[in-house]
C-alpha positions, -999 to 999 in steps of 0.1 A, spaced: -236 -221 23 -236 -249 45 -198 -243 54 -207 -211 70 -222 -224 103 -189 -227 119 -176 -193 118 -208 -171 113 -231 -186 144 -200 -176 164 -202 -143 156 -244 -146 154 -239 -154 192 -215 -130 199 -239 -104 186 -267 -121 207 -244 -124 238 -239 -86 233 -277 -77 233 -286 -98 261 -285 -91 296 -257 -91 321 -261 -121 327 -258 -140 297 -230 -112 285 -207 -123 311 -210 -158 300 -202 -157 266 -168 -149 270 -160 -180 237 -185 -159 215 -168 -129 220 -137 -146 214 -140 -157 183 -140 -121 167 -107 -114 186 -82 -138 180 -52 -128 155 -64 -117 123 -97 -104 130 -96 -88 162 -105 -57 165 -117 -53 125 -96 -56 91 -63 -65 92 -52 -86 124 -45 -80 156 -10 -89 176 -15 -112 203 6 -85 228 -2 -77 263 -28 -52 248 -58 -67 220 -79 -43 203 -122 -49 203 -143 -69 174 -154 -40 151 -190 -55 159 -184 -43 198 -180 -7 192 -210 16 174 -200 54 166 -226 76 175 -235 114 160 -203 136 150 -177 140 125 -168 104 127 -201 90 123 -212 115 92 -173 104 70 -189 64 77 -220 72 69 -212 84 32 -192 56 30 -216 33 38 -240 52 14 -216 42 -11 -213 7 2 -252 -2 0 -257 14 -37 -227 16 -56 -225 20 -87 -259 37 -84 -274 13 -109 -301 -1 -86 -289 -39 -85 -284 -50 -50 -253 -70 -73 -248 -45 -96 -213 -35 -74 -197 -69 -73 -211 -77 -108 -185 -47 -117 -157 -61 -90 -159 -97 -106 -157 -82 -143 -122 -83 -149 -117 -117 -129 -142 -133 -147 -128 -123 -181 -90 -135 -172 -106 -169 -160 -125 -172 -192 -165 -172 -174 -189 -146 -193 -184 -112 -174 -213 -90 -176 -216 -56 -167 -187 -35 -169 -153 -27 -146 -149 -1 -121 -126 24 -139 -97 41 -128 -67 10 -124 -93 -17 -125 -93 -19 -164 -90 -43 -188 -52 -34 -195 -44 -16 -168 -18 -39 -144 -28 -34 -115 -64 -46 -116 -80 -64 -93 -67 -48 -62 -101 -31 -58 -119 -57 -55 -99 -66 -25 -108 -32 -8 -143 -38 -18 -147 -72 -1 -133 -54 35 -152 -27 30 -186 -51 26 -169 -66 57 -164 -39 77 -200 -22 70 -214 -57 77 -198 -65 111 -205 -28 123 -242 -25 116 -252 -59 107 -272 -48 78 -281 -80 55 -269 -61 19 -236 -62 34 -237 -99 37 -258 -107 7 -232 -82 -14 -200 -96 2 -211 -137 -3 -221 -135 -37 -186 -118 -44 -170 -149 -25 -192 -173 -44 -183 -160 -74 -145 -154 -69 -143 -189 -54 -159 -200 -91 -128 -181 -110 -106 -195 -86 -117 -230 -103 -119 -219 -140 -83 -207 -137 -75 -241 -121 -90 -257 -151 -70 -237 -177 -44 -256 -195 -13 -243 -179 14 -269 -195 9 -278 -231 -16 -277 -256 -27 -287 -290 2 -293 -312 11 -291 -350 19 -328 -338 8 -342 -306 17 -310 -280 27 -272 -285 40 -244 -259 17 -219 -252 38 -184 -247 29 -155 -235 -3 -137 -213 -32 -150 -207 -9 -182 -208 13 -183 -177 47 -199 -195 65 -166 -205 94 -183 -231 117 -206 -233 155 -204 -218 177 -229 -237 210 -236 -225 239 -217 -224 263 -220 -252 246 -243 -270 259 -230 -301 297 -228 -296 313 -241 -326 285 -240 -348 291 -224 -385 264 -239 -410 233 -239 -393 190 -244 -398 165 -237 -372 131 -251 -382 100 -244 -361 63 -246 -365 45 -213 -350 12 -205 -344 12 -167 -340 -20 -149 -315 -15 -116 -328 8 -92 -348 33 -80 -330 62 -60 -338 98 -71 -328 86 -99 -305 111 -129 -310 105 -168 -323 137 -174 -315 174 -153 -294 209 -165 -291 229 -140 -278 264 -132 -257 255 -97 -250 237 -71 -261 259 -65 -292 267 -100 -306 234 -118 -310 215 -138 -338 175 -138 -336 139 -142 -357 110 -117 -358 82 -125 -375 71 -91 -373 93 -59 -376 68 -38 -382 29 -38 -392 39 -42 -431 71 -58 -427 87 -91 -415 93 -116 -407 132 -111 -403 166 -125 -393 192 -107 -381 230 -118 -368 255 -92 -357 288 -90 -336 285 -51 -337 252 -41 -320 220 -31 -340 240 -6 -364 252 -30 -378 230 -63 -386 233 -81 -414 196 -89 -423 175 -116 -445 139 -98 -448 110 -120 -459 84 -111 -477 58 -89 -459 28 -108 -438 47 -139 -449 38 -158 -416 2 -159 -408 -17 -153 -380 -39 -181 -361 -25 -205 -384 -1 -227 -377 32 -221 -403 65 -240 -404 93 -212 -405 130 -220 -411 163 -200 -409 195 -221 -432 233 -198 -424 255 -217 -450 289 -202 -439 300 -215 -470 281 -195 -498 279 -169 -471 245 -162 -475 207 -168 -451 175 -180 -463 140 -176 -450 113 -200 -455 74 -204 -445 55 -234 -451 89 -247 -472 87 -218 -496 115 -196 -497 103 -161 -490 138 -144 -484 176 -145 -494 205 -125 -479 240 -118 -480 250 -135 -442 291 -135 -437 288 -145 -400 278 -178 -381 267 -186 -349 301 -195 -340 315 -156 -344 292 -142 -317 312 -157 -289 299 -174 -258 262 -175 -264 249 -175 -228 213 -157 -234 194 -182 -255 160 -180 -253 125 -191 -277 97 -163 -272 120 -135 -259 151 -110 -268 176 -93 -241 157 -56 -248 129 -44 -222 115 -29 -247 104 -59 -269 76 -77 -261 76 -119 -256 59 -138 -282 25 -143 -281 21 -176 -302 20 -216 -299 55 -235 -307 62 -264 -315 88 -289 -331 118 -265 -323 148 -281 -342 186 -270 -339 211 -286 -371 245 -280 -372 244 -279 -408 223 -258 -438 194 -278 -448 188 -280 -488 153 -261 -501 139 -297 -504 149 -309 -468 133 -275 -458 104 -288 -475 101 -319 -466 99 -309 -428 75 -284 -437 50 -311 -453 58 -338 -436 23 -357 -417 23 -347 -384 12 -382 -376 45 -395 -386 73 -406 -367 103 -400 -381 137 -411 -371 157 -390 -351 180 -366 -373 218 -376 -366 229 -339 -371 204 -319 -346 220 -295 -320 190 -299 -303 153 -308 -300 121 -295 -285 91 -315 -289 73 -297 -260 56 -334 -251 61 -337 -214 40 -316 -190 61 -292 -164 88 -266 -169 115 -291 -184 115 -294 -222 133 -323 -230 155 -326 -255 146 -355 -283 182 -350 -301 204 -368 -276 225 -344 -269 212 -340 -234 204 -304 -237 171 -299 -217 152 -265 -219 135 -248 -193 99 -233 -196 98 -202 -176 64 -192 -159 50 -227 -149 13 -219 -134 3 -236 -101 -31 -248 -86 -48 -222 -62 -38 -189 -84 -66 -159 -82 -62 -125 -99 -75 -102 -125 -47 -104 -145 -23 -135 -161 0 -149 -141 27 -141 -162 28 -111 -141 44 -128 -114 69 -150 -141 81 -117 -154 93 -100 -122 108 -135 -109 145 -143 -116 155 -150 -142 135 -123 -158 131 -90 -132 114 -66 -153 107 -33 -147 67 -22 -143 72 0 -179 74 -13 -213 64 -44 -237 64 -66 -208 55 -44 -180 54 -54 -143 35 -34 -120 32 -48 -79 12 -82 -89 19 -91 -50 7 -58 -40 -23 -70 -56 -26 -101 -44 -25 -92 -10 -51 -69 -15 -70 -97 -24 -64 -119 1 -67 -94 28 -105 -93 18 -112 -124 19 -95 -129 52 -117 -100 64 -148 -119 49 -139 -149 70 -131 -127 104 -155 -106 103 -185 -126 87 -179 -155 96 -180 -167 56 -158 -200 59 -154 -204 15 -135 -171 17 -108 -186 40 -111 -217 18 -98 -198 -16 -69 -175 7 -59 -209 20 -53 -221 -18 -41 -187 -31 -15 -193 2 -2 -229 -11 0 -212 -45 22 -184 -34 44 -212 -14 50 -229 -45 61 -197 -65 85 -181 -37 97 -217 -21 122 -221 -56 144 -187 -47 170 -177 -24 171 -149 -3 193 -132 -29 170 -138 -57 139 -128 -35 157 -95 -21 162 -84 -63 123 -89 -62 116 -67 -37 139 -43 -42 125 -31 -76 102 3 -80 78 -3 -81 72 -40 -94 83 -55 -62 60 -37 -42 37 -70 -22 17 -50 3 17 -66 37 19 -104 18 41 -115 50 11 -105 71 -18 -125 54 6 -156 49 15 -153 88 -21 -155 94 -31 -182 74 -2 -198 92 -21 -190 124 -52 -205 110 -37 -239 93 -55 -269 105 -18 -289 109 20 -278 116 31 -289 85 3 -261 67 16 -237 96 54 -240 87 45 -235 52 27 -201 53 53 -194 79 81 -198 55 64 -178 27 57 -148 51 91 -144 56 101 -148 20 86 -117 21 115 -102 39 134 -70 21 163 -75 41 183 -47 26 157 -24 44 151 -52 69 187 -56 85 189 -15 84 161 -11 104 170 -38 128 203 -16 135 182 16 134 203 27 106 184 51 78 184 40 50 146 53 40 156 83 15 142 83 -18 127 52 -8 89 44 -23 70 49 7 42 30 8 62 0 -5 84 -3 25 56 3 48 35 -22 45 60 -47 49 65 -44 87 26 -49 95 37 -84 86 67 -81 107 47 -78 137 26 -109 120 54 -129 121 71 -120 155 38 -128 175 40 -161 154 76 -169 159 88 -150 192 117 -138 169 125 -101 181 141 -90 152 110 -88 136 96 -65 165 127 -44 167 126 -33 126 88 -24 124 99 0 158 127 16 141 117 19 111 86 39 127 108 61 142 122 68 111 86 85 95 72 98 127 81 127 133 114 131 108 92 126 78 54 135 84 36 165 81 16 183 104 -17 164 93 -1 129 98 8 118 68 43 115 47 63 116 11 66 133 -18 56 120 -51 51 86 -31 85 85 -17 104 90 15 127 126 12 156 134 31 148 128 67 140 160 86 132 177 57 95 184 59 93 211 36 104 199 3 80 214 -25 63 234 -1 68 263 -29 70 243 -62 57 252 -93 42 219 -103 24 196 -82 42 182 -56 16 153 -49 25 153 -9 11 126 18 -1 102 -3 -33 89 16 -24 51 16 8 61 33 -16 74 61 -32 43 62 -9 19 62 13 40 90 -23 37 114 -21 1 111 16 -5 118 14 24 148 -20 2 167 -2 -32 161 32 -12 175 8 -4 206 -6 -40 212 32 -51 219 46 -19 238 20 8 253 42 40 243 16 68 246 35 87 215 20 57 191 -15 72 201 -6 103 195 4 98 162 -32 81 157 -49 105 165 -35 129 147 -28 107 115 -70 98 116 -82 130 128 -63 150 100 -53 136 72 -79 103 71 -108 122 80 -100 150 60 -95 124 27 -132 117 26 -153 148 6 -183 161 23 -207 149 -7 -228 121 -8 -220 95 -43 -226 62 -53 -206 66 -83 -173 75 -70 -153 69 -36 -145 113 -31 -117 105 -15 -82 121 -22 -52 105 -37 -25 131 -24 -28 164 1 -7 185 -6 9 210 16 8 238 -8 6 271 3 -32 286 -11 -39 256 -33 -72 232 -33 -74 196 -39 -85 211 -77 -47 209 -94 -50 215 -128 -72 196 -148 -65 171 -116 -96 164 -85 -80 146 -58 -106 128 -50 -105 113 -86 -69 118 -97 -68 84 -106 -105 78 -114 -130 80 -83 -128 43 -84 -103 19 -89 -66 34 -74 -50 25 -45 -59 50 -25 -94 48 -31 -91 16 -20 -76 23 10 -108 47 17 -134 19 13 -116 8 47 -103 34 63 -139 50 64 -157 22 77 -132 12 107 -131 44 124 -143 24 160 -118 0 161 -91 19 179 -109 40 205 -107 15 227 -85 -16 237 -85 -41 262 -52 -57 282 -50 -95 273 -64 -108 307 -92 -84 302 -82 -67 334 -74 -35 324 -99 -12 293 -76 16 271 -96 45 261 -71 56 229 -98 85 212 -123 108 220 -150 100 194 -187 94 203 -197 53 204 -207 24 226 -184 -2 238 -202 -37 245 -178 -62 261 -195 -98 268 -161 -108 283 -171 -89 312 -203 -80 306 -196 -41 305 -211 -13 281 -199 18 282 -212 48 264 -185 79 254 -208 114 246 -188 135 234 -189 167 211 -150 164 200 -132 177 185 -150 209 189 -147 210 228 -124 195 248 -144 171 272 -159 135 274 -180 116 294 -179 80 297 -206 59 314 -210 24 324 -245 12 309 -244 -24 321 -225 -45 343 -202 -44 370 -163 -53 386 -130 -39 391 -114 -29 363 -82 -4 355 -95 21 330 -66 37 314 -72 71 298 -48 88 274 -38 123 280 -34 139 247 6 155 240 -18 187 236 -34 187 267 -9 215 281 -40 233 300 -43 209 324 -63 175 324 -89 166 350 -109 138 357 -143 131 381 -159 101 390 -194 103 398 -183 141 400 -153 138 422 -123 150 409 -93 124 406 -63 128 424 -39 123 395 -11 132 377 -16 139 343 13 146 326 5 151 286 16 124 265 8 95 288 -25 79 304 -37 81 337 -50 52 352 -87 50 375 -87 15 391 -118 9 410 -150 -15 411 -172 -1 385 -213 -5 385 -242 6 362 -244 43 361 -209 51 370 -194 79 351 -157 88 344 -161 130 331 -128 139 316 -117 177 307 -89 186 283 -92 224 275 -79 227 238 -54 256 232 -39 268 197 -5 256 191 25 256 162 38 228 149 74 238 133 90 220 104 119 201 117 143 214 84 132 252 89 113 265 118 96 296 109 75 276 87 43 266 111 10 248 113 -16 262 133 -30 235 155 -63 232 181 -61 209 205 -55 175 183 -72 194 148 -50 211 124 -60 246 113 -61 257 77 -60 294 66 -84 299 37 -66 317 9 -57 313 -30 -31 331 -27 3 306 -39 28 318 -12 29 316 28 12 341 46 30 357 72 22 355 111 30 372 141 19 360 176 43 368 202 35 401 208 -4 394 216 7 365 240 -4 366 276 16 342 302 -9 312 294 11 310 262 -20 306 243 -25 316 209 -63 326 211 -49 363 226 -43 367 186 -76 346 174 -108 354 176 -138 326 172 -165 337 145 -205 324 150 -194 294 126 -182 262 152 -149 254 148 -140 286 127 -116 314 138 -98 345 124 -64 359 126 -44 385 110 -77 392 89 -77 357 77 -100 322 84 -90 296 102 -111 265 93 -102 228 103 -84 210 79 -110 177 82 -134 198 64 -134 184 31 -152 208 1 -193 199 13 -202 223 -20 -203 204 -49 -183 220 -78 -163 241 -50 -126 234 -38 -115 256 -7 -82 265 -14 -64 267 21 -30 271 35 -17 236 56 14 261 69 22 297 80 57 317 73 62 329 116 79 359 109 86 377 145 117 402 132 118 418 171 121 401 208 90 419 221 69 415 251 36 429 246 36 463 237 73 463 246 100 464 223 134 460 228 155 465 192 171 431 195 170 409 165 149 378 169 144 356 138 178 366 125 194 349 149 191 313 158 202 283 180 218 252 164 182 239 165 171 265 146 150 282 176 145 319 182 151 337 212 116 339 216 107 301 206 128 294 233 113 316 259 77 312 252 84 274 247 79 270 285 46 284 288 21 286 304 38 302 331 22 311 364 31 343 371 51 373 361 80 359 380 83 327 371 85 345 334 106 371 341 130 341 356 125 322 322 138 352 301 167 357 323 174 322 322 174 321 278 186 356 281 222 340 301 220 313 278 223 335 243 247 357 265 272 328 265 268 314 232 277 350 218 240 353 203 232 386 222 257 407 237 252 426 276 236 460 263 209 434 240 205 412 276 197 443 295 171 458 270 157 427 269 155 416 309 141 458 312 113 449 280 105 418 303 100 435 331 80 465 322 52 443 304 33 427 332 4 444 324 5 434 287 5 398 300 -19 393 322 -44 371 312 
């Protein structure tokens, strides 16, 4: 792989320049660049090229804890996959179904679940596959990564070709060329032109057909002005019956028919088949091979259906009825009824021949000429159009007719005869790998293939309109394309010449919904219902193409939209949706209590929300992106991955549901195989999420000035660029602490540390053991600019506390959180539990007064119940923990302590839908009696006023407060 030296001895002497001494680290600033530009900075996926740029994934190593051990088993599964004991054996199985749709030999077998041979959406794995082999490669530089990961590219590069070679206009004719229709073919059918029957009573269409298969009610021919007045040809009906012709001006009840005889046109042979309307003896004929095979009583014509503006060869106006899967050629239109013995004639004639042209043709289809024009041979001027031309450069595991079907004219829905499901969404997958094989590898023939599946996807999408394009994307779930605006924006980055760069440029943003586009540009909410996952991919590429363009629009919708999932529409473990799609915003608790499976927080939703909320962060530091991270990848991402070991299957979950006292065991439905343990999107989205854990702990300002430390996860950070390595030792997320320590070199540098929304106990910071004057307010970072040197270390402490985290739409309903790690109570039983804290709270606020650790780390009890952290993911095999994500807060009395007071507390509520207790305790910790006493008088006025509590309820209250200082004090 000759063409490799460019790209892969950069990143073989960025790895060098990172193991060498300080001195040759600070000089290899170009090596270290050429990991980090846009599109492979910082790992799979891009980077923005903001004020703030994430690290190479090859310049951070995890080391021991929770992070580390979810990598590890996915790296397990990386190296051995499917368990077979070929070092190919994986990719063998990734290449199957690719192989077999290019027409190579495809041993070995597919990886199940959607990668099947029928299922629609294969493929997409594969493309999850080749960034996971990226990912594992450029984080521990292990050679079966590489070996794995090039043979893939080799190979896909190979089908790339073979699907090139495919003949994609015409083929071997009855006489000279035919029409191929239908899948594995690209061209779909044949759209004649409208009205080109007006007037016509008498009437023969002749056709030779070469039928693929038996199929029932597929079409050789469709005129039609609506759904009710048509005329068409089956040659199948049924298995045992056709072929038939049918004309009607009164819908399907009420055909008039001419049957022929059954299996009358063969299959794999090539038949001449004829339809003669005599208006004039009122009756239809069939013929095959100029043998009359049918006779029926026919009282309309052609000219009684009206204006005939659906007129198509292969196809009918129903969803339900498949195209035609044949060859056809010689497609002739008279506007009279041939005689049995012209029939014949044209049904024998030598196909070396060359006839005059007929003087009484409507029109004629030779199918000679290459392209999606069929020209007409009669004259009459009345060209037809082949729909689903193939171009150069196409790559997938299924046809392309995929992508014919959901363009105009044909939008069709992804169930059905001629079902589309998200053939972009798979294609970006797809490309996405093998842009991560050229970032992070260095492997120069994957950016070679993306760079021809880009032209290919310019010449599909360059021949619509916005309009047409906006129809695309707007249908669930066919139109679904991924991030496709991101990958094309980056292969616009990477063009060798503007004219490349304009191109790619121009396809990213044909990628633009702008129904969903222009609402989030005017922070208007438009998201209910919505498919989730569909609309959030799209603004990764946003953010692609405003660091392209400068265009702020771009910028401003991925924002908004953002702020319209977090926090109006995600759960307390990060993620979002119901049954894969947005709900009401601000209702978090829809089908909390159902009685069939929900299927909340799809984990691809997680994912793709963690890549839009780090590139959010490169362009605008808001500290409430990282907060989201964390708790989006410490929750629901780590908690996707099981705690067993396999080579067989992914083990990582489809939905997590918030279900009180349920497992990820549904049913007869696994979560981590609810779609096959291999093979659906959301394992896909594991093979990467799993192996990227380093890549957002730390960032770096542009100028390489300032160093972002975003998480609190054990790992090493080389950086050549200024010849730093730092070293994090930490035991989070079961204490609250970290230490960070400069290794090697030296230099001023701003090192800004983020202080956790959570981090209401106070947050401290030492250098070299002196404590940092600083303000640390939670939710922001705190900033130590100084000249660093070898052995310098930065202790940070950030004493966790138990919190709640309400649901917005009804806030007695509560998740029970430590420090950044939501808390799970372990129970079956299929309704909330109920919890009371407020009486056991001191003034520190703190829930611990009511929970009590066991010997087990990171395990607690209240109320008589366990507490366990929700990233704990079933480690006994055969065993689901069922576990409860909320808590009902039920707190019927405004007590303090041991004291009560008889006033109503949850019964009555603010416009917010806060208690008078939420409200008071809501400003803990408080630091004294006092300053608490002068909080409760201070609600206490406030409920006074609005009529909530009346003088004799303030006074009991205000005496309660008063008389409980012992009950408080910590």
């Amino acid at each position: 792989m000759t063409k490799q030296f460019t790209r892969r001895r950069l990143l073989q002497l960025g790895a060098l320049a990172a193991a060498a001494p300080t001195t040759l680290a600070i000089t290899s600033t170009s090596a270290s660049a050429a990991t980090t530009h846009t599109g492979g900075a910082g790992g799979a996926g891009g980077a923005g090229r903001g004020p703030v740029e994430p690290f190479a994934l090859d310049r951070v190593a995890l080391h021991d804890g929770i992070f580390q051990q979810k990598r590890d088993r996915m790296l397990n599964y990386a190296r051995n996959y499917p368990g077979t004991g070929g070092v190919l054996d994986g990719p063998d199985r990734m290449l199957h179904l690719f192989r077999a749709n290019a027409g190579l030999p495809a041993p070995a077998t597919w990886p199940g679940g959607w990668d099947t041979p029928n299922h629609l959406l294969r493929g997409h794995f594969t493309g999850h596959y080749l960034t996971m082999l990226s990912q594992s490669y450029a984080a521990t530089g292990e050679e079966i990564f590489l070996e794995k990961l090039d043979y893939l590219v080799e190979e896909l590069g190979k089908c790339q070709r073979a699907l090139d070679a495919r003949a994609v206009g015409r083929v071997a004719g009855r006489s000279g060329k035919a029409v191929r229709l239908s899948d594995p073919h690209p061209n779909q059918y044949v759209s004649l032109p409208e009205r080109i029957l007006d007037g016509v009573t008498d009437v023969t269409f002749a056709v030779w057909v070469r039928l693929a298969a038996t199929q029932s009610n597929a079409r050789i021919f469709h005129f039609g002005a609506g759904t009710n007045s048509y005329l068409s040809l089956s040659p199948w009906v049924s298995a045992n019956m056709g072929p038939r012709f049918v004309i009607t001006t009164g819908g399907s009840g009420n055909e008039q028919r001419v049957d022929g005889a059954s299996n009358a046109i063969p299959v794999g042979e090539w038949a001449h088949v004829t339809v003669v309307v005599s208006a004039t003896e009122a009756v239809g004929r069939l013929y095959v091979d100029g043998a009359q095979v049918g006779e029926g009583a026919i009282g309309l014509t052609p000219a009684d259906l009206g204006p005939a503006v659906n007129n198509w060869i292969g196809r009918s106006s129903s969803l339900n009825d498949p195209y035609l899967n044949a060859s056809v050629d010689d497609f002739r239109i008279y506007h009279r009824a041939l005689t049995a013995a012209e029939v014949q004639a044209l049904a024998t004639a030598d196909p070396a021949a060359q006839p005059p042209t007929p003087t009484d043709l409507v029109a004629w289809y030779r199918f000679e000429e290459e392209g999606e024009t069929a020209a007409d041979h009669s004259g009459n001027d009345r060209a037809a159009t082949i729909v689903g031309t193939s171009y150069p450069g196409y790559l997938a595991a299924f046809p392309e007719g995929q992508f014919s079907r959901l363009e105009p004219p044909t939008l069709r829905p992804n169930s059905g005869a001629n079902a589309v499901w998200a053939p972009w969404y798979t294609c970006h997958k797809i490309m996405r790998g093998l842009l991560n094989a050229y970032h992070l590898t260095g492997n120069e023939d994957a950016l070679e293939i993306v760079f021809r599946m880009g032209d290919w996807a310019h010449q599909r999408l360059s021949r619509y309109d916005q309009t047409q394009l906006d129809q695309m994307w707007n249908i669930y779930s066919a139109g679904e394309a991924g991030s496709m605006n991101e990958v094309m924006a980056e292969l616009s980055a990477l063009a060798p010449n503007r004219h490349a760069k304009d191109r790619y440029l121009r396809t990213a943003e044909a990628f633009t919904f702008t129904t969903l586009f222009d609402a989030s540009i005017e922070d208007r909410d438009v998201l209910d219902g919505r498919h989730a996952n569909q609309y959030m991919a799209p603004n990764i590429g946003y953010l692609r193409i405003f660091e392209q363009t400068g265009a702020e629009e771009y910028h401003t919708a991925a924002k908004n939209f953002w702020g319209m999932v977090v926090p109006h529409r995600t759960f307390s473990n990060g993620g979002a949706g119901r049954s894969e799609h947005f709900g009401v915003r601000g209702v978090i608790t829809s089908g909390f209590t159902s009685n069939s499976d929900p299927r909340h927080a799809e984990t691809c939703c997680a994912y793709n929300m963690l890549r839009l909320t780090r590139n959010l962060f490169f362009h605008d530091q808001d500290p409430a992106y990282m907060d989201f991270y964390e708790k989006a990848l410490h929750n629901q991402i780590l908690s996707s991955r099981r705690d067993v070991d396999s080579v067989t299957a992914t083990e990582v979950t489809y939905h997590q549901n918030m279900w009180p006292g349920r497992s990820r065991q549904i049913g007869s439905f696994v979560e981590y195989s609810r779609y096959g343990g291999n093979g659906s999107c959301c394992n896909g989205t594991g093979l990467e999420s799993h192996t990227k854990y380093q890549e957002s702990i730390y960032f770096r300002s542009a100028d390489e000035s300032t160093l972002y430390v975003n998480l609190f996860i054990a790992s090493t950070l080389t950086w050549p660029g200024r010849g730093f390595v730092l070293t994090q030792e930490t035991r989070y997320p079961t204490e609250g602490a970290t230490r960070l320590r400069f290794d090697r070199g030296s230099g001023r540098l701003k090192v800004k540390l983020r202080v956790p929304s959570w981090a209401v106990r106070g947050y401290t910071v030492r250098v070299n053991g002196v404590r940092q004057r600083l303000t640390a307010t939670p939710g922001s970072y705190v900033t130590v600019d100084r000249r660093w040197s070898r052995g310098d270390t930065i202790d940070i402490s950030m004493p966790f506390s138990f919190r709640v985290e309400k649901a917005l739409n009804d806030k007695s309903v509560q998740s029970i959180l430590y420090g950044p790690t939501l808390m799970v109570v372990r129970d079956a039983t299929p309704s909330y539990r109920e919890f009371s804290f407020y009486a056991d709270l001191k003034l520190d606020g703190d829930l611990a007064a009511a929970i009590a650790p066991t010997t087990v780390p990171m395990h607690f009890t209240t109320h008589g119940y366990t507490l366990a952290p929700y990233y704990e993911a079933d480690p006994v095999p055969g065993q689901f923990n069922a576990y409860h994500p909320y808590v009902k807060r039920v707190e019927p009395e405004v007590v303090f302590g041991s004291h009560a007071t008889g006033v109503p507390n949850d019964a009555l509520r603010d416009d917010e839908g806060e208690t008078f207790l939420d409200r008071v305790w809501e400003a803990a910790p408080f630091r004294n009696h006092g300053h608490f006493i002068q909080r409760v008088a201070q609600v206490s006025g406030e409920w006074l006023r609005a009529g909530r509590h009346t003088e004799a309820q303030r006074k009991a209250v205000l005496v309660a407060a008063a008389r409980s200082v012992g009950d408080l004090r910590p």
